[in-house]
DRENDO-1510 file (C-alpha; in Angstrom, 1 decimal, always signed):
<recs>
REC; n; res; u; v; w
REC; 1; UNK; +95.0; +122.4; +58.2 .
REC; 2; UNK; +98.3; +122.2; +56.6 .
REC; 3; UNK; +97.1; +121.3; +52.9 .
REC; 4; UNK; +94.4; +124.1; +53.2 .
REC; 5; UNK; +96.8; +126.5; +53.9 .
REC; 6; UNK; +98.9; +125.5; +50.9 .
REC; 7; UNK; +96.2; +124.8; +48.5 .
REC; 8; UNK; +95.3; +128.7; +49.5 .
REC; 9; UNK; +98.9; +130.0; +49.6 .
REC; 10; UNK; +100.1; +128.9; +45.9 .
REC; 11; UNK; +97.9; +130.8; +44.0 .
REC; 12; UNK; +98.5; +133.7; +46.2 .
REC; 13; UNK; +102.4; +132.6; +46.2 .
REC; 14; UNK; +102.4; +132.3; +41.8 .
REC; 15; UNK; +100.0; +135.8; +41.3 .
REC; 16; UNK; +103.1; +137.4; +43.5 .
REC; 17; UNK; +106.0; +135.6; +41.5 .
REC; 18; UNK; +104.4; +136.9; +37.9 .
REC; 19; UNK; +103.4; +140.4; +39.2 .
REC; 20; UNK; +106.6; +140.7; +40.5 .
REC; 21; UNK; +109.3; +139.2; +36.9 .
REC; 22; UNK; +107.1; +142.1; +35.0 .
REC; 23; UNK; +106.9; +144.8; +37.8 .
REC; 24; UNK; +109.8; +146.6; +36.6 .
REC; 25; UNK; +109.2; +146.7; +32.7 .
REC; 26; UNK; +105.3; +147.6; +33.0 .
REC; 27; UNK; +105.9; +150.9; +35.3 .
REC; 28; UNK; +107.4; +152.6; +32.4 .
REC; 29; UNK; +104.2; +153.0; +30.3 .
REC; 30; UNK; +105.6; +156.2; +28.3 .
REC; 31; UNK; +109.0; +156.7; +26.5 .
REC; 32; UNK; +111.2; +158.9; +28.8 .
REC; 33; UNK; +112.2; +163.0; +28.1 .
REC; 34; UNK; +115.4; +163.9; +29.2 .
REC; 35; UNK; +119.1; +164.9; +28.2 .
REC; 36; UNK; +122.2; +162.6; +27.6 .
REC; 37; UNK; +126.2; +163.5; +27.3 .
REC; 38; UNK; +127.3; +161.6; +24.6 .
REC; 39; UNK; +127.0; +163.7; +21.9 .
REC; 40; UNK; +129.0; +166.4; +23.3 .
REC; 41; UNK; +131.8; +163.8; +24.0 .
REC; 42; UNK; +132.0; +162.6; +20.3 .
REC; 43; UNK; +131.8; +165.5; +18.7 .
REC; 44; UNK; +135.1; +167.2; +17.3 .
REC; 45; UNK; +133.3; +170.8; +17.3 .
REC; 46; UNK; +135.2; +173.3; +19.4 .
REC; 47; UNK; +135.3; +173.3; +23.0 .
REC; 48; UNK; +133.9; +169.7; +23.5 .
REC; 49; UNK; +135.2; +166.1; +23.1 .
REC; 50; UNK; +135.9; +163.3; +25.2 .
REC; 51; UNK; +137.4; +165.8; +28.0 .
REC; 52; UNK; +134.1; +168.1; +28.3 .
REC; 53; UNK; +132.2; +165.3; +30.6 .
REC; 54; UNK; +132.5; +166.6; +34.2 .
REC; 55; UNK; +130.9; +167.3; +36.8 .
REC; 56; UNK; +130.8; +171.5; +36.6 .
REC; 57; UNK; +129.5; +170.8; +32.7 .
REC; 58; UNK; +127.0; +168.3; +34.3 .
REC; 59; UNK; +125.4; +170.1; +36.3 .
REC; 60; UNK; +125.3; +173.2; +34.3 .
REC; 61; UNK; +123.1; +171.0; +32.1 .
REC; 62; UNK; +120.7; +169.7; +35.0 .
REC; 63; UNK; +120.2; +173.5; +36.0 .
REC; 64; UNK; +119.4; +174.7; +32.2 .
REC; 65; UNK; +117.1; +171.0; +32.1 .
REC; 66; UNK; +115.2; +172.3; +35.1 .
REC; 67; UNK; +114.8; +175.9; +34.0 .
REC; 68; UNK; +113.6; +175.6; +30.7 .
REC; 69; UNK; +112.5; +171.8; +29.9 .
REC; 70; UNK; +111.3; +170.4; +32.9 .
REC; 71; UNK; +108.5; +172.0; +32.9 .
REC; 72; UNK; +107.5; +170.3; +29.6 .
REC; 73; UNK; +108.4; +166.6; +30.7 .
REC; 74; UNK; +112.4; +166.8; +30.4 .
REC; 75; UNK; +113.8; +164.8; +33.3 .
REC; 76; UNK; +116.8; +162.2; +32.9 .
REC; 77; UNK; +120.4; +163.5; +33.1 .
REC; 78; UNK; +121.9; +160.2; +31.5 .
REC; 79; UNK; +125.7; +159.7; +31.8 .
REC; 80; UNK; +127.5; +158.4; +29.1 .
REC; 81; UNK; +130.6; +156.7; +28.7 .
REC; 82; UNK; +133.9; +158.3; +30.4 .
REC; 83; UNK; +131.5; +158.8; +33.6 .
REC; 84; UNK; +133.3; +155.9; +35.5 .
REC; 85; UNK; +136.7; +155.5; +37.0 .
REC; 86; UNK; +138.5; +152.7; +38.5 .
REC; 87; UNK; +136.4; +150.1; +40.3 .
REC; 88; UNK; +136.1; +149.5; +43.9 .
REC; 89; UNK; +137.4; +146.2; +46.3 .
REC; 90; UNK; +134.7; +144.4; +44.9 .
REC; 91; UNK; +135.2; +145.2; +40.6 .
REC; 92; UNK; +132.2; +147.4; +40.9 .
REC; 93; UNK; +132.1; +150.4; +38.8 .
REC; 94; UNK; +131.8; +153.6; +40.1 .
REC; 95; UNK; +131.9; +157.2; +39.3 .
REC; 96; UNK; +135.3; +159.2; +38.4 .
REC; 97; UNK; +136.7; +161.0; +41.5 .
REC; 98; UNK; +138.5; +163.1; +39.0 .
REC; 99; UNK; +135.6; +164.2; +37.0 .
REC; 100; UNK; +132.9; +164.1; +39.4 .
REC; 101; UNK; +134.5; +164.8; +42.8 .
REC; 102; UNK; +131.4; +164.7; +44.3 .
REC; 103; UNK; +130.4; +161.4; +44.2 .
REC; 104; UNK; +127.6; +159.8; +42.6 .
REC; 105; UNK; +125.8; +159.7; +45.3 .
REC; 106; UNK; +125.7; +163.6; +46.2 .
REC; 107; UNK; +125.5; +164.2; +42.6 .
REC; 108; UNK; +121.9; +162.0; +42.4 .
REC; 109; UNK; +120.4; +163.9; +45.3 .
REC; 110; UNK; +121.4; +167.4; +44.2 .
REC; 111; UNK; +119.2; +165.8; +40.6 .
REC; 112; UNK; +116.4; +164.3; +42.8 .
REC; 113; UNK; +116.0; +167.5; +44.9 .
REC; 114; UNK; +114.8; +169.3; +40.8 .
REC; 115; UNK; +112.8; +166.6; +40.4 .
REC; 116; UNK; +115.2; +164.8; +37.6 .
REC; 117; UNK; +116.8; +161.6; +37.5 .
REC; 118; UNK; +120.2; +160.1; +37.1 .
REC; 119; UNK; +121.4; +157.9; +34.2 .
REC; 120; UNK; +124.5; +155.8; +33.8 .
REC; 121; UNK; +126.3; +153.6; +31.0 .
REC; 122; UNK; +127.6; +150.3; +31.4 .
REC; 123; UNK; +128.7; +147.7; +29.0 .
REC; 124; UNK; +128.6; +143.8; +29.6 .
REC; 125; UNK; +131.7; +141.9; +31.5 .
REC; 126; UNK; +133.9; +142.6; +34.1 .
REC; 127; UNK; +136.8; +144.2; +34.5 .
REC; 128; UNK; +139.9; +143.0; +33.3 .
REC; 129; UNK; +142.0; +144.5; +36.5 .
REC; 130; UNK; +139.9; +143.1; +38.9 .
REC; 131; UNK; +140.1; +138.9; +36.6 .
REC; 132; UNK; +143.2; +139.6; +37.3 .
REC; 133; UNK; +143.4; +140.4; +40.8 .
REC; 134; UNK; +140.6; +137.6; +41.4 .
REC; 135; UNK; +138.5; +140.0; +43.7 .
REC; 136; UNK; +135.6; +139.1; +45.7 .
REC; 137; UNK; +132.1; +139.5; +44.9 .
REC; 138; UNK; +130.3; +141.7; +47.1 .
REC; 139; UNK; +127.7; +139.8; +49.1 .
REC; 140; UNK; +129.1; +136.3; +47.5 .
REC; 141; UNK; +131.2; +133.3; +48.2 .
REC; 142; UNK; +132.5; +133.8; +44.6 .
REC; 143; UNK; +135.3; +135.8; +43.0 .
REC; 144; UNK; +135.8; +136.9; +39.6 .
REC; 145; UNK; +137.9; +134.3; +38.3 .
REC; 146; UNK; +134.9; +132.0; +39.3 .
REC; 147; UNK; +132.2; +133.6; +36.9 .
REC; 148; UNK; +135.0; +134.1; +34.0 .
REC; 149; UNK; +137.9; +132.6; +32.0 .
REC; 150; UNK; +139.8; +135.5; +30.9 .
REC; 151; UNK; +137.0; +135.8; +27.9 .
REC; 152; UNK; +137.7; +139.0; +25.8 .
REC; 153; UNK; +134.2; +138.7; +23.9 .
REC; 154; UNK; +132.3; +140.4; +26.6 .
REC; 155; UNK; +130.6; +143.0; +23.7 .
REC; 156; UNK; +131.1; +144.7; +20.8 .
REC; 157; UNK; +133.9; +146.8; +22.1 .
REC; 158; UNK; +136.1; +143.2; +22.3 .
REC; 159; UNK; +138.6; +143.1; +24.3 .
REC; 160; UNK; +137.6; +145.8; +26.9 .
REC; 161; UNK; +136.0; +143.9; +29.5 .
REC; 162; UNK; +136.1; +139.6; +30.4 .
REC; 163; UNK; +132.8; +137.7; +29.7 .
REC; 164; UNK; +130.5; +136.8; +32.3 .
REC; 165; UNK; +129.4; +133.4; +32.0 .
REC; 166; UNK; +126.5; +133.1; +33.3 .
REC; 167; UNK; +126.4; +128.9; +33.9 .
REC; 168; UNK; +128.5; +129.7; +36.4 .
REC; 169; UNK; +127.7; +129.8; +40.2 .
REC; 170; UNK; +128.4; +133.7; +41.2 .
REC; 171; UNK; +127.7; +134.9; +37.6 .
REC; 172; UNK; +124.6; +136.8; +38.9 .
REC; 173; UNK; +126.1; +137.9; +42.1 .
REC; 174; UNK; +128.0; +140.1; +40.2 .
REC; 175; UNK; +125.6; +141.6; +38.2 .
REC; 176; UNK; +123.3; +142.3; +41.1 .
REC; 177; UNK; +126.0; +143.7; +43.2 .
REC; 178; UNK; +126.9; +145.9; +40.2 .
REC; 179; UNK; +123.0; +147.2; +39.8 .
REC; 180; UNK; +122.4; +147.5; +43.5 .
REC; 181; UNK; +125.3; +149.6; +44.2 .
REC; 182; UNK; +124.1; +152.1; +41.9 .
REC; 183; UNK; +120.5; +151.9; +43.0 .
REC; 184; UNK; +121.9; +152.6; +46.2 .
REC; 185; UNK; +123.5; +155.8; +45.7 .
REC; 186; UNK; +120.6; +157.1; +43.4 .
REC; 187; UNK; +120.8; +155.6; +40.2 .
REC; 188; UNK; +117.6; +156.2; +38.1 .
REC; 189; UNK; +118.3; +154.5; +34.6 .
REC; 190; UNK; +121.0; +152.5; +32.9 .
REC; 191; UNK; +122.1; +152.3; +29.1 .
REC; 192; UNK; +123.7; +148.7; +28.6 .
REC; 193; UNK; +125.9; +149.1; +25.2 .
REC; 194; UNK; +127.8; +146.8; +23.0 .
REC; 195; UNK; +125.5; +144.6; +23.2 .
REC; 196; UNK; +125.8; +141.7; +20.4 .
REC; 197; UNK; +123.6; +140.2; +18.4 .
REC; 198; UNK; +123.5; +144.0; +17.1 .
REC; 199; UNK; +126.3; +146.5; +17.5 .
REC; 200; UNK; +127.5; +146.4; +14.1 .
REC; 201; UNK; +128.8; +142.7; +14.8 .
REC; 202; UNK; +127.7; +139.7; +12.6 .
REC; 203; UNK; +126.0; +137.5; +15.0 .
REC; 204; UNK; +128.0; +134.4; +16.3 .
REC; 205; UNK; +130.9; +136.6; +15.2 .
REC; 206; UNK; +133.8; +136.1; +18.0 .
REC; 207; UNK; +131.1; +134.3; +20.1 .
REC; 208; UNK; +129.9; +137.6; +21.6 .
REC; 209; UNK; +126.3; +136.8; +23.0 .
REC; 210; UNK; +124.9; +139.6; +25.3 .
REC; 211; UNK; +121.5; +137.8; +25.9 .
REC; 212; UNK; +122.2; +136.9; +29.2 .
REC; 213; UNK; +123.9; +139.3; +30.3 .
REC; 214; UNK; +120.4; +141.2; +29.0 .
REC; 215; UNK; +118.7; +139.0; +31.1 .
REC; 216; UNK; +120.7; +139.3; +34.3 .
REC; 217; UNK; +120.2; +143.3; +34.2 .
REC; 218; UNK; +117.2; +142.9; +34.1 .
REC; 219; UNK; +116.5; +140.5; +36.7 .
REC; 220; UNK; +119.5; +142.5; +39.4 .
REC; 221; UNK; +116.8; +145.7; +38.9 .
REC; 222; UNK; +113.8; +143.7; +39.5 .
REC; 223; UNK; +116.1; +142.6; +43.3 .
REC; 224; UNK; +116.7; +146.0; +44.3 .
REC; 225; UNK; +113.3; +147.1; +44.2 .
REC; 226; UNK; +113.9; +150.6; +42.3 .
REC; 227; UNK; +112.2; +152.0; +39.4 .
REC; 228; UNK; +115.1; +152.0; +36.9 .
REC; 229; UNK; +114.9; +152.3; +33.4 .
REC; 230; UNK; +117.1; +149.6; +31.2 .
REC; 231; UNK; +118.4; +150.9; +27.7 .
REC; 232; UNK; +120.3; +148.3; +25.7 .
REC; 233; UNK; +121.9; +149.4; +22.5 .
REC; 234; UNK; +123.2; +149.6; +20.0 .
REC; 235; UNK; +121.3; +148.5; +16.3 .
REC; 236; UNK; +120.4; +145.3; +18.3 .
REC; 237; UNK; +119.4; +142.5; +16.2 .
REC; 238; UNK; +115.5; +142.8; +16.0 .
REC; 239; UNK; +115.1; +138.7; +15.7 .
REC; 240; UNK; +115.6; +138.6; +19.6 .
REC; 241; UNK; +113.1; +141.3; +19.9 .
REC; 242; UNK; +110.9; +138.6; +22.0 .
REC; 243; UNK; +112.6; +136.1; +22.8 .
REC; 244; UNK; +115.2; +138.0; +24.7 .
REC; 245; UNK; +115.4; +142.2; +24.4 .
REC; 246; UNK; +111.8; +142.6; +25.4 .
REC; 247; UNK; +111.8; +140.3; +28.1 .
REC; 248; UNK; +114.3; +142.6; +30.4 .
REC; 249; UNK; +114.7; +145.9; +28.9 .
REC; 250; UNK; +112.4; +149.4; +28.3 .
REC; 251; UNK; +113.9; +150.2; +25.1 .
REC; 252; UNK; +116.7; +149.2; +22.2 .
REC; 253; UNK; +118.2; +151.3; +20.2 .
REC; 254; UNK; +117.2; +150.6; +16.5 .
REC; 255; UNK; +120.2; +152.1; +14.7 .
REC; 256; UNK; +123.7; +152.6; +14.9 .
REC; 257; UNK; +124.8; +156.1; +16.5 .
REC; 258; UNK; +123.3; +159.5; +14.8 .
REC; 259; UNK; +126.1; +161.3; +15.6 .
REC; 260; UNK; +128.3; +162.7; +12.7 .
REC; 261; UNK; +131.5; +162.1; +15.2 .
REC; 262; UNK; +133.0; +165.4; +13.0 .
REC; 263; UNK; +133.2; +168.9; +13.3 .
REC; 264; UNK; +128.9; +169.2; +13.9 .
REC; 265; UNK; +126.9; +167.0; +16.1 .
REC; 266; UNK; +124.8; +165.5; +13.6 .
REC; 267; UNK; +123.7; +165.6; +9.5 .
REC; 268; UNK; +120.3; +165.1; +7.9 .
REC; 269; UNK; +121.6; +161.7; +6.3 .
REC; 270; UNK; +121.7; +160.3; +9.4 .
REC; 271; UNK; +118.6; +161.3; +10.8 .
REC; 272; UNK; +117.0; +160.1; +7.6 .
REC; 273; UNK; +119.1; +156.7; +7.9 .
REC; 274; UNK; +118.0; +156.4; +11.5 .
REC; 275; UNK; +114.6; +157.0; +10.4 .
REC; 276; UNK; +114.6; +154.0; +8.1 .
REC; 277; UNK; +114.9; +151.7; +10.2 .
REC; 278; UNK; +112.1; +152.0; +12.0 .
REC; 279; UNK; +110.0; +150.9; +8.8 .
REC; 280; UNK; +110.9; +147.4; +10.0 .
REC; 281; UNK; +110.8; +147.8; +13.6 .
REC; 282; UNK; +107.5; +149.8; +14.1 .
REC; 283; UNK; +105.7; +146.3; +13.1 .
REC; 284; UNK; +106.6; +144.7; +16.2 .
REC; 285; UNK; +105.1; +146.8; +18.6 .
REC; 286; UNK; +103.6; +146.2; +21.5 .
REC; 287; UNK; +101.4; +148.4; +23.9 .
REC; 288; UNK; +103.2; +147.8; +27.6 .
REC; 289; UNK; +105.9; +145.9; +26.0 .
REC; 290; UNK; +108.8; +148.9; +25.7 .
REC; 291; UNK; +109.9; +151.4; +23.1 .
REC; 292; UNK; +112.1; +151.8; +20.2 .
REC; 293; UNK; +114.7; +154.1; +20.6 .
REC; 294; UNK; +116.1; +156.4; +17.7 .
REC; 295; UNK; +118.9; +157.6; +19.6 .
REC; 296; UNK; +119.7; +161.5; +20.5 .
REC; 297; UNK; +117.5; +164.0; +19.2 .
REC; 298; UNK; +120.2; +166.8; +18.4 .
REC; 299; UNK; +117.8; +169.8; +17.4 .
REC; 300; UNK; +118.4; +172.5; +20.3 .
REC; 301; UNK; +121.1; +174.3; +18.3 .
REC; 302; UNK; +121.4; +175.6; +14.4 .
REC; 303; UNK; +124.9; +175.8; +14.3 .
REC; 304; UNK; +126.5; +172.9; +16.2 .
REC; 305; UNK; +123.7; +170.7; +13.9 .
REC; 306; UNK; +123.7; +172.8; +10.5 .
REC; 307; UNK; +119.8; +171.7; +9.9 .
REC; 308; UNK; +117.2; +174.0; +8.5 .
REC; 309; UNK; +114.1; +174.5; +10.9 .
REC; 310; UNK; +112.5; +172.7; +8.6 .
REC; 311; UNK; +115.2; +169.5; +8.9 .
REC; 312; UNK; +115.1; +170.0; +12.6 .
REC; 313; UNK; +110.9; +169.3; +12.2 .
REC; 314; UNK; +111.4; +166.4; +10.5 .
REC; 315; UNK; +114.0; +164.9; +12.9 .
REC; 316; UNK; +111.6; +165.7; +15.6 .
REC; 317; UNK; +108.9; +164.0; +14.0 .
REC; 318; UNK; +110.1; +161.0; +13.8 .
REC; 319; UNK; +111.3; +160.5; +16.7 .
REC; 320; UNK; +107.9; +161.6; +18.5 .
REC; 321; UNK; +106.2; +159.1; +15.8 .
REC; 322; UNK; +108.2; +156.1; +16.1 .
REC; 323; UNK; +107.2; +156.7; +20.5 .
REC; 324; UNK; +111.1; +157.0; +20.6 .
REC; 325; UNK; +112.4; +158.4; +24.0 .
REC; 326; UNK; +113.5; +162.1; +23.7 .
REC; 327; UNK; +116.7; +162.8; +24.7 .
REC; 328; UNK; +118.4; +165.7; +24.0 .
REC; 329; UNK; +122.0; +166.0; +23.0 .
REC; 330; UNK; +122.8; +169.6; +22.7 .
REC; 331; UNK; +124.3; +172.1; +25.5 .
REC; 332; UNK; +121.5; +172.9; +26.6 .
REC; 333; UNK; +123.6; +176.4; +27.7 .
REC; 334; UNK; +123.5; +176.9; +23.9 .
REC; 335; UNK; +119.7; +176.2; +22.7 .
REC; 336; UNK; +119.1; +178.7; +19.9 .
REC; 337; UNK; +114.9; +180.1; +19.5 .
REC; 338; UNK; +114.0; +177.6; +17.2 .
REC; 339; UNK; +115.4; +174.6; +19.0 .
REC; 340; UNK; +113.6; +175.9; +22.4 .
REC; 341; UNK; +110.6; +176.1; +20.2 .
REC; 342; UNK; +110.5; +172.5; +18.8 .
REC; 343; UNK; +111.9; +171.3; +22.0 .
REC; 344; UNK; +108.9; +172.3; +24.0 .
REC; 345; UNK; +106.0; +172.3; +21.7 .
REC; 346; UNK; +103.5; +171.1; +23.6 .
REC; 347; UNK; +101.4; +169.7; +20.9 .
REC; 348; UNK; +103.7; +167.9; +19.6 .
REC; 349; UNK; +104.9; +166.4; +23.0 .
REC; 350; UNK; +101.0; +165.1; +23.7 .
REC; 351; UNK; +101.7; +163.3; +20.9 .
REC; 352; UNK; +104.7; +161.5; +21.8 .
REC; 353; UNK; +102.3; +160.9; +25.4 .
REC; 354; UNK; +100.2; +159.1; +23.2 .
REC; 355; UNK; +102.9; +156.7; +23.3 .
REC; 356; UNK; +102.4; +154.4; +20.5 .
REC; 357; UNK; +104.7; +154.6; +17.2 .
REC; 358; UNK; +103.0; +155.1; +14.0 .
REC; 359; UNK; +103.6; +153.1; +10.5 .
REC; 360; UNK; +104.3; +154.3; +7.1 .
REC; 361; UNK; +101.2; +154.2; +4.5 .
REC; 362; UNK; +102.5; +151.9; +1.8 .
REC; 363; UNK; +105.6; +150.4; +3.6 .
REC; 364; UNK; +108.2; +151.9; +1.8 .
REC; 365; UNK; +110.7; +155.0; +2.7 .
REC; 366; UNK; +110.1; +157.4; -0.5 .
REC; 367; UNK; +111.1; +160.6; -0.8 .
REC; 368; UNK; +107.1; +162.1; +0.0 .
REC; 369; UNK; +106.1; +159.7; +3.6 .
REC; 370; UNK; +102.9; +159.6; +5.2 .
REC; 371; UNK; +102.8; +158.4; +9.0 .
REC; 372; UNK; +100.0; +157.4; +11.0 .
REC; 373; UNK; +98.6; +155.2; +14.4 .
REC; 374; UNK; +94.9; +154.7; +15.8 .
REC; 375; UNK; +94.2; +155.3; +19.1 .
REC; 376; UNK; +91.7; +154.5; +21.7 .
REC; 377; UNK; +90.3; +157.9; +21.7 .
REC; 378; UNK; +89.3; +157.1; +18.2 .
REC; 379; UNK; +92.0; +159.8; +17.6 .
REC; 380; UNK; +93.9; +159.4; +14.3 .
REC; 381; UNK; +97.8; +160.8; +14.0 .
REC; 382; UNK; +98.7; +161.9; +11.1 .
REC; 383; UNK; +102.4; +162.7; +9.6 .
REC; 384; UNK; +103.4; +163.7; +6.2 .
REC; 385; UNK; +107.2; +164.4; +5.6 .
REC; 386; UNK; +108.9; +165.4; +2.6 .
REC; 387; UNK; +112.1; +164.7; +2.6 .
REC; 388; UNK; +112.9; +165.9; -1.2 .
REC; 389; UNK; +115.4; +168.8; -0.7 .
REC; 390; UNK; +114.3; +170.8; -3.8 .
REC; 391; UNK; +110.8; +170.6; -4.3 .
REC; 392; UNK; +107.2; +170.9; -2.6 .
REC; 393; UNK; +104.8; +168.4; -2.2 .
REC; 394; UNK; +101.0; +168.2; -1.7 .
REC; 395; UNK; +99.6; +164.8; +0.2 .
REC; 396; UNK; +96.3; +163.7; -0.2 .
REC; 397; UNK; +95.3; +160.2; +1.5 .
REC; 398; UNK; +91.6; +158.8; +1.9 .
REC; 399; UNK; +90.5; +158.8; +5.7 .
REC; 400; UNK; +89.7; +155.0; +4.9 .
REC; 401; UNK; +93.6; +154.2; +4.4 .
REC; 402; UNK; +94.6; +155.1; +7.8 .
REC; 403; UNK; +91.5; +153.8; +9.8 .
REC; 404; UNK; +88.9; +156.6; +9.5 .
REC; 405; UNK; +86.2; +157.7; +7.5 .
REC; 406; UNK; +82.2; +157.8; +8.2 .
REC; 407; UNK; +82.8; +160.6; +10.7 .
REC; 408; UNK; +83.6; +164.2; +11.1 .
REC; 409; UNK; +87.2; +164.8; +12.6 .
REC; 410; UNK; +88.7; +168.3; +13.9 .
REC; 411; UNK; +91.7; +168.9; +12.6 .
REC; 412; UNK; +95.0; +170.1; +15.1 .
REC; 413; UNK; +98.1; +171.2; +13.4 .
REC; 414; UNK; +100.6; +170.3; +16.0 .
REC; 415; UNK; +103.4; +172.5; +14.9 .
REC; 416; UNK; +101.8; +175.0; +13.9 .
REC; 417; UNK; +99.2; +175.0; +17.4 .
REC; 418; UNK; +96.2; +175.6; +15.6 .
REC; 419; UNK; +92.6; +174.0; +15.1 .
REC; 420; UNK; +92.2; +174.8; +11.5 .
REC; 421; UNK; +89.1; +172.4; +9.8 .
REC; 422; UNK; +86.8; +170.7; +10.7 .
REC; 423; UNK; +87.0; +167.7; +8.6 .
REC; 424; UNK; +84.0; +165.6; +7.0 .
REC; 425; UNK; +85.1; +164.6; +3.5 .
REC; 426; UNK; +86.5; +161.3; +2.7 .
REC; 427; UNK; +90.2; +163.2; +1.9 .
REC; 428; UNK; +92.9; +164.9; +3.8 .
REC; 429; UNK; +95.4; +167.1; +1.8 .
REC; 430; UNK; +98.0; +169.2; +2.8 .
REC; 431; UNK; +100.8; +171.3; +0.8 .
REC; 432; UNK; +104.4; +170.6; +2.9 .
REC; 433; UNK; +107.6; +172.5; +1.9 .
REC; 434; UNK; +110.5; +171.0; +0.9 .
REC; 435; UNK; +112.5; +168.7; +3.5 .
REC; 436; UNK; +109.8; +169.7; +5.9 .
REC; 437; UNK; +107.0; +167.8; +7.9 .
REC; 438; UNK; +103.8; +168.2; +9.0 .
REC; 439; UNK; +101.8; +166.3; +11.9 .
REC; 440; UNK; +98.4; +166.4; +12.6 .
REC; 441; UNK; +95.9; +164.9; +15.4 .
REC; 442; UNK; +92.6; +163.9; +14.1 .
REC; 443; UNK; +89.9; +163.9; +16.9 .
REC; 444; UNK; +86.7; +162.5; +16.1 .
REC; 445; UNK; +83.9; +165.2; +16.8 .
REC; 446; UNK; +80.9; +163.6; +19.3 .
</recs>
């Protein structure tokens, strides 16, 4: 009978609903590995800048990614800013017929046939040009002067698009049009920036709240039924870790950019600024729940990023520690020996696998660090880092301060790709250079 039917349909109906609000964020159980333009946009070093993001450049990138990284896990070309034109009847963003004359579409398929994925940026709001013009919606009764009131506090970058507000019938047409128009034509990932609280804006300064707009991404992937990876950034404000960022997105950036925007893409203060703040964020982890993102990982090249091998380790390190995703921001046309070596260290990548950030012994960023994380395996990771400039340092920690002890563990030296102890004491020591790093996978031996 009728009440039979529904008694047995509910359940069935509400296991559905919930599978289906968390689908999205619990496919990605492993930060991503991939490549992203930005850096190469903001530097001032010869021969990039703002004009260098075309197509030609592009795809020179995705052909270098698939040669020498992709082998090793590399597989996200992720657009940056500049990648969009003009938007469409409906106030949709879409790609730069200038720039990429292709299309987006032809340019996801010739990435898709390598294997590798497409990323794109957006920022919250719509278009002022199309408030104006009072478009329609695609798929909706509404138009944009319906969802907005001429708003400028969209996001961080105010002025530069209207707010959506989203107690407004429409509000979430718009977003899902936005989203499913680029999961149409291929669209893998997207980085949503300015997004306040964070952004290097006070919160409840200009009344810029991105939360919802958080929110409705999130729920316009969920519609279109693709596997798309949501980035939010920038230095969001980690007291809406759970109650709003985790809820819709993969991953947040932690920090403010890396990048130098001089003549090099990047210095060792702001990896090591970068680096700090994941002493407060690593805390809140949760396994399934998304990742912290440190922002590009700028290694490949010795002279565009005037590190030291030993500086370029470090920079590595914590980024594979703190489960960050890897993306590249180097021409990959220009990777020097060392950066292909860090880049594709295989040890070291298992570790990132791993996929669960480690936390500082002691709580405090000194000059001598030592990282670690448990894992299932019984498996302990171990990092120390000296970032003193001038002088060595030897570390010694007792097993029984990061988890172990009472059994024998072989020792792997990730960078170095050797087996090199077995260990049974209670102590681990090692001597690490200075402003260099050293990380280390303890396995339990049977």
């Amino acid at each position: 009978d009728t009440t039979t039917r529904m008694r047995v349909a509910f359940p069935v109906i509400f296991i559905l609903c919930l599978f289906s609000s968390s689908q999205g964020l619990q496919e990605f159980k492993k930060p991503y590995l991939g490549w992203s333009s930005w850096s190469l946009e903001a530097t001032k070093y010869p021969g990039y800048g703002s004009s260098w993001l075309n197509e030609t450049n592009v795809l020179e990138q995705a052909k270098i990614m698939y040669q020498k990284l992709y082998k090793y896990g590399y597989e996200y070309i992720n657009l940056d800013s500049g990648w969009s034109g003009a938007v469409d009847e409906y106030g949709r963003f879409n790609m730069d017929p200038v720039k990429f004359p292709s299309g987006l579409g032809n340019i996801a398929n010739v990435l898709h046939r390598k294997g590798l994925k497409l990323g794109v940026y957006l920022i919250p709001g719509i278009d002022t040009g199309a408030y104006k013009q009072n478009l329609p919606i695609y798929g909706s009764k509404y138009r944009h002067r319906d969802i907005s009131s001429a708003n400028p506090g969209a996001n961080a970058f105010y002025g530069s698009r209207y707010k959506i507000d989203f107690d407004k019938p429409g509000a979430q047409d718009w977003v899902d049009a936005q989203v499913a128009l680029l999961a149409s034509l291929g669209v893998d990932f997207i980085k949503l920036d300015a997004i306040v609280p964070g952004s290097s804006i006070q919160y409840g300064a200009f009344n810029i709240d991105c939360r919802r707009d958080v929110e409705a991404y999130g729920k316009a992937i969920e519609k279109t039924g693709r596997k798309m990876w949501l980035t939010i950034s920038w230095a969001v404000n980690i007291t809406f870790l759970d109650s709003d960022w985790r809820k819709s997105a993969n991953a947040w950036r932690i920090a403010t950019d890396v990048e130098t925007y001089g003549d090099h893409l990047v210095s060792f203060h702001d990896v090591e600024r970068n680096a700090q703040a994941l002493v407060a964020w690593v805390t809140s982890y949760k396994p399934g729940a998304g990742f912290q993102d440190m922002d590009s990982l700028l290694i490949g090249n010795g002279t565009m990023s005037p590190l030291s091998k030993g500086e370029r380790k470090i920079y590595m390190t914590y980024w594979v520690i703190a489960s960050s995703p890897l993306y590249t921001g180097d021409d990959l046309t220009q990777l020097d020996e060392v950066g292909l070596e860090l880049l594709t260290n295989t040890d070291v990548l298992a570790i990132h696998k791993r996929a669960k950030p480690a936390t500082i012994l002691g709580g405090e960023f000194t000059l001598q660090q030592t990282w670690y994380s448990n894992h299932e395996d019984g498996a302990i990771v171990v990092s120390f880092i000296n970032v003193d400039d001038k002088n060595p340092a030897t570390f010694s920690i007792e097993l029984n301060q990061v988890g172990g002890g009472g059994k024998t563990y072989k020792v792997r030296d990730c960078w170095n790709r050797k087996t090199f102890l077995s260990l049974t004491s209670k102590k681990f020591e090692q001597s690490i250079g200075p402003h260099d790093a050293g990380l280390y996978l303890l396995l339990p031996v049977s």
